[in-house]
Structure formats: structure tokens, C-alpha cells
N, C-alpha and C positions, 0 to 999 in steps of 0.2 A: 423455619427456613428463611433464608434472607431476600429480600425481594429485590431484583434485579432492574435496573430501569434502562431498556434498550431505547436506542437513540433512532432514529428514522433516518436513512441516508441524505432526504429533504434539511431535514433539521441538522445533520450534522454540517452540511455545506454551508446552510445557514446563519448557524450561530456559534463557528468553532473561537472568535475572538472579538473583542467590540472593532478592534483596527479594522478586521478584516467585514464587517458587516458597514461600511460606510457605503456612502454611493460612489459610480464608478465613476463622476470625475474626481471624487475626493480621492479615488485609489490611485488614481494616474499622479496624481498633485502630489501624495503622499505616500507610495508604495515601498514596503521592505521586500525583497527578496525572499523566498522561501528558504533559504538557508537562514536570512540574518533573523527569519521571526521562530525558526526553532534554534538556533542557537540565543532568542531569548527566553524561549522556556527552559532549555537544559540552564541558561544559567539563574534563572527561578529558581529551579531544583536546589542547584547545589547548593543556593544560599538558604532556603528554608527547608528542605528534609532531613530527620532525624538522621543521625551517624549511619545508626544500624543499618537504617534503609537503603542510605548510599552505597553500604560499603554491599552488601547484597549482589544490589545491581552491577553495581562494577565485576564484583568475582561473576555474577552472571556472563557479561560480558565479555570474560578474560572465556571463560568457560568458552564461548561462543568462538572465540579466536583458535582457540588448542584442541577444537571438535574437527578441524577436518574440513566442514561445511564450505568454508571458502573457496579451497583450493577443489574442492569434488563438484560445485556447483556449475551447469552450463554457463558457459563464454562466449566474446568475442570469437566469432570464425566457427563457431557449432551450429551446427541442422537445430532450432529450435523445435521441440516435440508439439505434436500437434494434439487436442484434446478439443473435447467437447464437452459441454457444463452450462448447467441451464441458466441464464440471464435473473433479471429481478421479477419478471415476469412470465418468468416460466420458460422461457422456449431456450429451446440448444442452439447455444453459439459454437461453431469449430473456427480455429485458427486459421487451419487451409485455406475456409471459405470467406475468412475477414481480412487475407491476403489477397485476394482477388480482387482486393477492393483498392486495397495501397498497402504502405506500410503499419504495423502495430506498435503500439507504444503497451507495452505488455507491464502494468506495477501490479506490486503484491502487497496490500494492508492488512494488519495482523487486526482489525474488529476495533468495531464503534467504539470501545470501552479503549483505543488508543489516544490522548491528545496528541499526538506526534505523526500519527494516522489521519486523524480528522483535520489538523493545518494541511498537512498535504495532497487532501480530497481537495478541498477548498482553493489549494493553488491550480490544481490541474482542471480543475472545473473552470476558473477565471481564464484558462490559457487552451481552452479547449478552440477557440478560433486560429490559433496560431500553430496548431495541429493540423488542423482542418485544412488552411490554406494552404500546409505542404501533403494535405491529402491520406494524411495520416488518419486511422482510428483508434483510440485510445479502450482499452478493457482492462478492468480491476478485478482482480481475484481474492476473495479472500475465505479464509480458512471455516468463518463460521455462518453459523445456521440464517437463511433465508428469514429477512426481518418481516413476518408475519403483519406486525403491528404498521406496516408500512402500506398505506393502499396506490389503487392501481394508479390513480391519477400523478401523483407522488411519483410511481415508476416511470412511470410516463416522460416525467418532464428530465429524466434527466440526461446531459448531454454526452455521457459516455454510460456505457453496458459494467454492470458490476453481476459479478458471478460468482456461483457458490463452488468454493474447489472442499469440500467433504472431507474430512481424515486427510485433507493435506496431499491426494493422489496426485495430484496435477503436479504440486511442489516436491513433492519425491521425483519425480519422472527430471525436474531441470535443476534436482541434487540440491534444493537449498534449506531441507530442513532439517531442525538444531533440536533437542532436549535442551528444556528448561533447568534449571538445576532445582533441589528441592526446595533452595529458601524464596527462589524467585515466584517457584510454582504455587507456594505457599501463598503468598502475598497477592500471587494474581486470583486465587481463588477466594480468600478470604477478603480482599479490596472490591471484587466486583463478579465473582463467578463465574472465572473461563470456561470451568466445564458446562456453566449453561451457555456460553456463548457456542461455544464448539461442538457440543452434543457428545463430549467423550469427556473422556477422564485421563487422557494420553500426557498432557503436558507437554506439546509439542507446538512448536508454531514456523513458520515461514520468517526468513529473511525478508527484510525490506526492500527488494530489490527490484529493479526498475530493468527491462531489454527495449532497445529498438531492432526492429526484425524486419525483415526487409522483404520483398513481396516474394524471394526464391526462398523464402522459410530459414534464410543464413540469419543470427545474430551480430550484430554493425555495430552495436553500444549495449554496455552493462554498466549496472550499479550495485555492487556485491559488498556490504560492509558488516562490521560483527556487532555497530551499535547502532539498535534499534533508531535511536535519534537522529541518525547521518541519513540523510535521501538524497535521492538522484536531482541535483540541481535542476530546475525545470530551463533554464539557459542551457546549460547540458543539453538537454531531451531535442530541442530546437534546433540547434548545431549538427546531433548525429541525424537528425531528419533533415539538414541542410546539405550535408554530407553526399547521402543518397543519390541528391538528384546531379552533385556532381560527377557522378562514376560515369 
């Protein structure tokens, strides 16, 4: 059996690119955008993976567009569903009761085993003060198994709550999940073992999408796209929680 090497949330914040592990005046001196440093991995991609691989994902993608998913998924102007789902540390977080506090900044990452996932932990972590100062709290869900290999302290330190949504229930309830198709599913099981990421054998994952929610549980901002690599601009996230306070 193939031995799977899970990443520690710690670690993924840590060391998802050398840019991005610099110190933080060298990041102010020298910073890309979260768009512009994944749009230099997709263009990594396309210049060094196989045909076959490419074309895959793309039909995955197209897949992704002519599924429905987009147009069925909670919006701007919908009652965001409320849920509860235990943290990195075990304890249950409810939305209701993370509203009370301010606004949420609600992302969904599809597992460690994403590099498109872990740049963009890595930006919201860095921007986690500029949330804060509009009183915002930020929670990340995502679809697979509670990192065991991750200790408490580790949990501890980090500056947004990451939770486990199980078989995806949470992301059924605000319509955003897609079937893989079989070659993609293929490739993710045999590249790194989703089903041990996920504890199923489903083939299933969440959109990448990003709400801002506002403290009457209405959604103000989405970020609903069919390719995994596209994420919610963190100037975006900024803007609709600028938004807020002007109503």
C-alpha cells in the first residue's frame, strides 16, 4: 500500500513556497498577490505536465461547468445554512454563534494534498489582521479527515479555526459539491490517496469557494468558480467586509 505523507496545517502555512516563507518586511518589499502567485503555478503547469494530464483536468473542469454545481450553489442574497463541526481541536463551532461575534469569512479547501489550497491558507493566514480589524472571523472547512499527526500546540497557534465538514454535509447543504470525473479521480487517488485523505471512496469534493456573511446569516460576497485554481481574491474578501460596514 502506498504511504501517504500528510502535511500538518503548521507546516502547510509554513512552507507552501520559498517567496512566501521570507520575512515579513521582505514580503511587504516584495509581495505578489494571491492571484498573481497562483496564476504562476497554473502557468508551471502548463508548461511542464504531460498532454495527457492536461487535457484530464481540463475535461475535469469542463465537467465541473456542465454539472449544474454553479448555478445550484448558495448566493449573494441567500440565508447562509448554519452548521456545527468540530474545530482542529475538537470542540464544535456553530456559524450562528461565530456571527454573534461579527462578520465570517466562510473558504472551503479541498486537503493538504492541494498546492493551489495550501498558497491560499498561506495568504489568508498573512491577512488574517486585516480581517480582524474589520471584525471579521475567518473558518475553513474542509472535506477531509482531522490531521491526527498535527499536535495540540500546533492547533493552538493558529489564527483562524479550520474544521472538519465529513462526507462533504456541510458543502451539500450550500450546493457546492461536484463529482470528479473518473480520470481525474484516478489520478487523485493514485498521485496521493484521496480516499485516505477523505475517509471515503466517494470521489467527491467541494468547490473552492469563498462567502462573506454578514452577522444577519445573509450572504454579501461569493466566490463560485468551476477551476479549482481560480480563488476568491483576498482584496476581494477586504472590500465585501468594507462593504458591510457601509450599509
Amino acid at each position: 500500500m502506498k504511504t501517504i505523507k500528510h502535511l500538518t496545517l503548521a507546516a502547510i502555512l509554513a512552507t507552501t513556497l520559498p517567496a512566501l516563507a521570507q520575512s515579513e518586511n521582505e514580503m511587504e518589499k516584495d509581495s505578489k498577490t494571491l492571484t498573481e502567485t497562483l496564476n504562476e503555478r497554473k502557468e508551471n503547469f502548463n508548461a511542464t505536465a504531460p498532454a495527457d494530464k492536461k487535457k484530464d483536468y481540463a475535461e475535469g473542469i469542463k465537467a465541473v461547468e456542465g454539472s449544474g454545481v454553479l448555478e445550484a450553489a448558495i448566493n449573494v442574497g441567500d440565508k447562509a445554512p448554519n452548521f456545527k463541526l468540530n474545530n482542529a481541536v475538537g470542540k464544535k463551532v456553530s456559524l450562528h454563534e461565530e456571527l454573534k461575534n461579527g462578520p465570517v469569512v466562510l473558504v472551503w479547501y479541498r486537503g493538504g494534498w492541494c498546492p493551489y489550497c495550501n498558497i491560499t491558507l498561506h495568504y489568508l493566514q498573512e491577512n488574517m489582521d486585516e480581517f480582524k480589524a474589520r471584525g471579521a472571523n475567518l473558518l475553513a472547512l474542509t472535506p477531509e479527515n482531522p490531521d491526527k499527526s498535527m499536535n495540540t500546540t500546533e492547533k493552538n497557534e493558529l489564527e483562524f479555526q479550520v474544521l472538519s465538514d465529513l462526507d462533504n454535509k456541510v458543502a451539500k447543504e450550500y450546493g457546492i459539491v461536484f463529482k470528479l470525473t473518473p480520470a481525474v479521480a484516478a489520478r487523485y487517488e493514485e498521485g496521493f490517496g484521496l480516499s485516505e485523505y477523505n475517509g471515503n471512496d466517494k470521489g467527491e469534493l467541494p468547490l473552492a469557494a469563498t462567502y462573506v456573511i454578514d452577522t444577519d446569516g445573509k450572504v454579501t460576497y461569493s466566490f463560485l468558480h468551476a477551476d479549482y485554481r481560480e480563488r476568491a481574491p483576498i482584496e476581494d474578501i477586504i472590500q465585501a467586509l468594507d462593504e458591510l460596514k457601509k450599509d
